[in-house]
C-alpha positions as CSV (number, residue, x, y, z in Angstrom):
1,X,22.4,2.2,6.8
2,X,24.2,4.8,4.7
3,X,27.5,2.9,5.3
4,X,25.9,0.3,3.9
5,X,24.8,1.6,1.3
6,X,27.9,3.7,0.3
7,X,29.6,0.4,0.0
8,X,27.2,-1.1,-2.3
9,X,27.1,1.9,-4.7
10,X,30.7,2.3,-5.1
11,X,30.8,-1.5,-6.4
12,X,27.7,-1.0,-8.7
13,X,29.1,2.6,-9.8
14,X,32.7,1.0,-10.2
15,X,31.3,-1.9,-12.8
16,X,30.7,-0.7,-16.6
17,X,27.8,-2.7,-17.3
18,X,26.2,-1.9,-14.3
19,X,26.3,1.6,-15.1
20,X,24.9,1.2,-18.3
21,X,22.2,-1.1,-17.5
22,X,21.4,1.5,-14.5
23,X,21.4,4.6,-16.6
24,X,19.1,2.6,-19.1
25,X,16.7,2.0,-16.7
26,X,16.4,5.5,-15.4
27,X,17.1,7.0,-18.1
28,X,14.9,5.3,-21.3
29,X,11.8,5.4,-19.6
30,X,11.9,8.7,-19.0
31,X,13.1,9.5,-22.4
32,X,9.9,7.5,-24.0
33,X,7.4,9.0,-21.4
34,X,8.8,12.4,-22.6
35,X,8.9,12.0,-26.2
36,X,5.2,10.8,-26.3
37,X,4.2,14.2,-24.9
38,X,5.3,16.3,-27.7
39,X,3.4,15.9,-31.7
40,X,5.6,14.1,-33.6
41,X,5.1,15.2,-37.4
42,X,6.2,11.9,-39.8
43,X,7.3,13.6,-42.6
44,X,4.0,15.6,-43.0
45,X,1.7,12.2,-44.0
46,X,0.6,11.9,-40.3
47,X,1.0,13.7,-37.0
48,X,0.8,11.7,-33.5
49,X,-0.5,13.9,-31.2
50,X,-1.1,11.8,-27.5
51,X,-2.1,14.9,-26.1
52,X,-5.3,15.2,-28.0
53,X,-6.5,12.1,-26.8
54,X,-6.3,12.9,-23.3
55,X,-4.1,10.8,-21.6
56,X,-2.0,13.7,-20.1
57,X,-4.9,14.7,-18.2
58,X,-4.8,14.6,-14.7
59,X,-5.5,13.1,-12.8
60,X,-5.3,9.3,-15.8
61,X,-1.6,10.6,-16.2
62,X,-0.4,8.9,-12.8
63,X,-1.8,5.6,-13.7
64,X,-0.8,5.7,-17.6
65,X,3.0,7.3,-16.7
66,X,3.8,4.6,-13.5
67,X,2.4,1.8,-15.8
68,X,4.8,2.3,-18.5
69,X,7.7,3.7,-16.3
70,X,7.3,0.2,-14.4
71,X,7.9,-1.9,-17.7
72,X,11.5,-1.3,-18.0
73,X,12.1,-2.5,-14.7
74,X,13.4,-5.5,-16.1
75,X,16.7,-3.6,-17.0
76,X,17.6,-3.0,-13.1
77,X,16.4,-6.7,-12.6
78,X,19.7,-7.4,-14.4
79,X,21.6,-5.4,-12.2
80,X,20.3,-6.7,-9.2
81,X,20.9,-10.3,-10.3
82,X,24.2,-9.6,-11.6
83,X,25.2,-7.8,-8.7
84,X,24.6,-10.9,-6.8
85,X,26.5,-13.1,-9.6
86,X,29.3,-11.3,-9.4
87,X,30.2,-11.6,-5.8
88,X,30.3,-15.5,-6.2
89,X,32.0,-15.4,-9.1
90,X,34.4,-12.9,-7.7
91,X,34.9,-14.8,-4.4
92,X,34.1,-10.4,-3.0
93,X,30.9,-12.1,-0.7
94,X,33.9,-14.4,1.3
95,X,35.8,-11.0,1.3
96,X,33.5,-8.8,2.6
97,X,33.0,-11.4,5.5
98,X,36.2,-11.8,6.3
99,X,36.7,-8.2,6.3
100,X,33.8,-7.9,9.4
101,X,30.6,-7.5,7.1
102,X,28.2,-9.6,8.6
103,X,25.8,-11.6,6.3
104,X,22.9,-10.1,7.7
105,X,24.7,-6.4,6.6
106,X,25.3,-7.7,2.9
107,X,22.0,-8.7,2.5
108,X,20.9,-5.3,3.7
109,X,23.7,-3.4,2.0
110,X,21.9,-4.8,-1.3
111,X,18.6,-4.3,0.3
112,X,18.9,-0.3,0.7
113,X,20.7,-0.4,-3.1
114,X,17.4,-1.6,-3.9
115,X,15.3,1.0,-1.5
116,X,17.7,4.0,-3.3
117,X,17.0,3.1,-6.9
118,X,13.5,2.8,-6.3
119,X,13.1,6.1,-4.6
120,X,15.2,7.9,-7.2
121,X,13.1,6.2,-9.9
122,X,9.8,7.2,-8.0
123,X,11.0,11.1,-7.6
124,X,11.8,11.1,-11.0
125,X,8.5,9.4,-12.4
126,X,6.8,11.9,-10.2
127,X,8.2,14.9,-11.0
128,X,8.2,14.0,-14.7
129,X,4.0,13.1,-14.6
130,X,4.0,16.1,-13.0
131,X,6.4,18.1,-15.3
132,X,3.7,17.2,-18.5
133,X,0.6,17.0,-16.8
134,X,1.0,21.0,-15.9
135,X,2.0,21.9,-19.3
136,X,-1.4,19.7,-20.3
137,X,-3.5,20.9,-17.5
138,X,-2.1,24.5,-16.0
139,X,-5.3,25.2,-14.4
140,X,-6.2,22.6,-12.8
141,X,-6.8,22.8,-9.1
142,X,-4.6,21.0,-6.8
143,X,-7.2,18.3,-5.2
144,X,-7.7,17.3,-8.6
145,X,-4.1,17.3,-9.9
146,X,-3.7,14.7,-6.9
147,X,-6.4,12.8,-6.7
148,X,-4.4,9.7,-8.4
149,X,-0.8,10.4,-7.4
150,X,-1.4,6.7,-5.2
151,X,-0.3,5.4,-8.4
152,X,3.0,7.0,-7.7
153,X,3.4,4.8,-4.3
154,X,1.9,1.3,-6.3
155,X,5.2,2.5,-8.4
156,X,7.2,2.4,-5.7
157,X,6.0,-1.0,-3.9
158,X,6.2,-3.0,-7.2
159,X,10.0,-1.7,-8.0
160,X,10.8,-2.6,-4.2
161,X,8.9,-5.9,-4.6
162,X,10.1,-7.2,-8.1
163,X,13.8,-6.2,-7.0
164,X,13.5,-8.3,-3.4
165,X,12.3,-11.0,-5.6
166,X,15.1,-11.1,-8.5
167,X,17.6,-10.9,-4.8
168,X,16.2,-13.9,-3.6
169,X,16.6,-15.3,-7.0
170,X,20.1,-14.1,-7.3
171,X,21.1,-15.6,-3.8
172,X,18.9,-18.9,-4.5
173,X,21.1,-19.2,-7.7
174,X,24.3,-17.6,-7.7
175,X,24.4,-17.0,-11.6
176,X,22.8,-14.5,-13.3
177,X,21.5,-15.8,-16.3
178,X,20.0,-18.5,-14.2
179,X,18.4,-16.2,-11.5
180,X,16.7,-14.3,-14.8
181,X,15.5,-17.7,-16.2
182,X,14.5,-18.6,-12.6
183,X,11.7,-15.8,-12.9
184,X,10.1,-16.5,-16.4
185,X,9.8,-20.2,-14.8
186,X,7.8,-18.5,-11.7
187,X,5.7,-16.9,-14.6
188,X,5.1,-19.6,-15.9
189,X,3.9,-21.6,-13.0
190,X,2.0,-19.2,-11.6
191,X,-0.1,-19.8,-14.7
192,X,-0.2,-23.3,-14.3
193,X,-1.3,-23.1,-11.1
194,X,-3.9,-20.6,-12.2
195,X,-5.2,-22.9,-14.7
196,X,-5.2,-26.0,-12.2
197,X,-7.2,-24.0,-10.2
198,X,-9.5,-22.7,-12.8
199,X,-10.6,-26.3,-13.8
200,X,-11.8,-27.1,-10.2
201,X,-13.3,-23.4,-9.6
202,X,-15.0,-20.6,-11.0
203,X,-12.7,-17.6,-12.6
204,X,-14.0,-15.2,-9.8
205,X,-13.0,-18.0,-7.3
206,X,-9.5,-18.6,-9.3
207,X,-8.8,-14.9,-10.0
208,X,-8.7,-13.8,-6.4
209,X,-6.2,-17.0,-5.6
210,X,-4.1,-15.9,-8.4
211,X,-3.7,-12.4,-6.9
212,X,-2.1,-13.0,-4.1
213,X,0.7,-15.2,-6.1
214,X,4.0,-13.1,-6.5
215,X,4.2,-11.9,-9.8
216,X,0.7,-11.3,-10.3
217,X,0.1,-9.0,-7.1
218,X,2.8,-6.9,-8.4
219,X,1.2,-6.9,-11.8
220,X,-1.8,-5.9,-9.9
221,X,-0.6,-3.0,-8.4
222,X,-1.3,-0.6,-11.7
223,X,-3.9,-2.4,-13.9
224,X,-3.2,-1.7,-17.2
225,X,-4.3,1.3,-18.1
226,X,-5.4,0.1,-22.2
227,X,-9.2,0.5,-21.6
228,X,-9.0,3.6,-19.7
229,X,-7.2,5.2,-22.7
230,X,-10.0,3.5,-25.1
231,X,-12.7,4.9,-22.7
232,X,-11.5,8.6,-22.7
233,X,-11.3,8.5,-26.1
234,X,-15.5,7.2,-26.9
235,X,-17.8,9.9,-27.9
236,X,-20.1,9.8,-24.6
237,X,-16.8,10.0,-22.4
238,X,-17.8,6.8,-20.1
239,X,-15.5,5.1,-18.8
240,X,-15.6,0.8,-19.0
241,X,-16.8,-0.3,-15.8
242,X,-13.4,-1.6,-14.7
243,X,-11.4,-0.6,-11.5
244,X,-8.4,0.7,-12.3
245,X,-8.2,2.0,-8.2
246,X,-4.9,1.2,-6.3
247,X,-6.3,-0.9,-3.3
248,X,-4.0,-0.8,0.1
249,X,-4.6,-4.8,0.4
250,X,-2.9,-5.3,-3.1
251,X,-0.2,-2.9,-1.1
252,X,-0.1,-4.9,1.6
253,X,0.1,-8.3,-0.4
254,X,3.3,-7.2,-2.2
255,X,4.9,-5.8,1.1
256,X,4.5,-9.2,2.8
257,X,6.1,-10.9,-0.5
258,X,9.1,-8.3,-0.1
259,X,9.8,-9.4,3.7
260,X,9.7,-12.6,2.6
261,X,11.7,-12.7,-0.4
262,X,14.1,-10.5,1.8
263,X,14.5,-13.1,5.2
264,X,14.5,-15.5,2.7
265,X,17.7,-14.5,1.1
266,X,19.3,-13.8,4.2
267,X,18.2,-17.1,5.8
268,X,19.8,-18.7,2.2
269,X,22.7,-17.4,3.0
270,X,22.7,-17.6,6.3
271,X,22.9,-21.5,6.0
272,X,25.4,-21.4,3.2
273,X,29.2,-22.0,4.3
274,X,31.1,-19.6,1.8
């Protein structure tokens, strides 16, 4: 595994884009997440203070922080797609054969390139939430601080799962631009099929079909977190009956998509003489 996985970081960490797209993704989020926490005075008309509103407070912060976080992950989607590009258009997948790597061991080499990001990104959202929650919320006791950290694990499964599914696009493709196009069309028909379904059904009925479509279980994952914020903020303090819970079958749904989009790939390429 960590063979693997050396070999795939030093070609990531050896490309320029790559690195910049990478430290964009890591690094923006974080940067954003960051700078909301502090009052920002615009030239002494108005103050923005999130604070006051509430949204630091543990235990909302894990849900509003790993819903934002997971927005940019469209700028490692790039590198993952273009990470596939480039070894056609390099002719480095035939190489790496030839040179003993098995095809099942390149698609895991990306695989665990995948696996590491994520983590890092997860540690980082974590300790971040954590970081400006305490500074929010010093005494608050531990049970409570915690009580929504799950949200930090429905961060995790949707990087894991969105990433397996730009590889498979990336391998289904070969070029990059096409493997990104390839997921707006996915978007797009998952709607479709949504609507197709809505006509002949109820929406409860065509709802709970449309959850378990790619895409939209990852969406799923961390509800957005808009009406929460607008809850916390009314006078009574009550929050919209909505559940913004993270549910282990919505886990489990985007887990089976990854092993799927992930023997997919490999069968793909598999069957493929390079």
């Amino acid at each position: 595994m960590l063979r693997l996985l050396q070999i795939e970081l030093q070609k990531l960490l050896e490309n320029r884009i790559s690195k910049i797209l990478i430290f964009f993704s890591f690094i923006l989020p974080f940067f954003i997440i960051l700078l909301s926490s502090f009052k920002i005075n615009f030239f002494g008309l108005f103050t923005i203070d999130l604070g006051s509103v509430g949204i630091f407070d543990f235990p909302y912060i894990w849900h509003i922080t790993t819903f934002f976080a997971a927005l940019f992950k469209l700028f490692f989607a790039i590198v993952v797609v273009s990470m596939i590009g480039n070894e056609y258009s390099n002719k480095t997948i035939k190489q790496n054969l030839i040179d003993g790597l098995s095809k099942k061991e390149f698609i895991l080499s990306k695989f665990y390139a995948l696996l590491f990001f994520s983590v890092i990104s997860t540690l980082l959202v974590g300790i971040l939430t954590l970081a400006i929650g305490l500074y929010y919320n010093g005494d608050s006791e531990t049970y409570y601080m915690f009580s929504e950290s799950i949200f930090l694990l429905a961060y995790f499964v949707k990087l894991i799962g969105f990433f397996s599914l730009c590889l498979f696009a990336a391998v289904l493709i070969k070029r990059s631009a096409f493997a990104l196009a390839f997921l707006f069309i996915l978007f797009i028909v998952e709607w479709i099929i949504y609507g197709i379904i809505l006509k002949n059904y109820d929406d409860d009925i065509a709802t709970r079909i449309h959850n378990y479509f790619p895409l939209k279980s990852m969406w799923k994952l961390i509800d957005e977190p808009f009406r929460r914020i607008v809850a916390m903020k009314s006078p009574e303090k009550t929050e919209l009956i909505y559940d913004y819970a993270v549910h282990w079958q919505e886990i489990g749904i985007v887990a089976v998509w990854t092993t799927i989009f992930i023997y997919c790939s490999y069968k793909l390429l598999q069957k493929r003489d390079l």
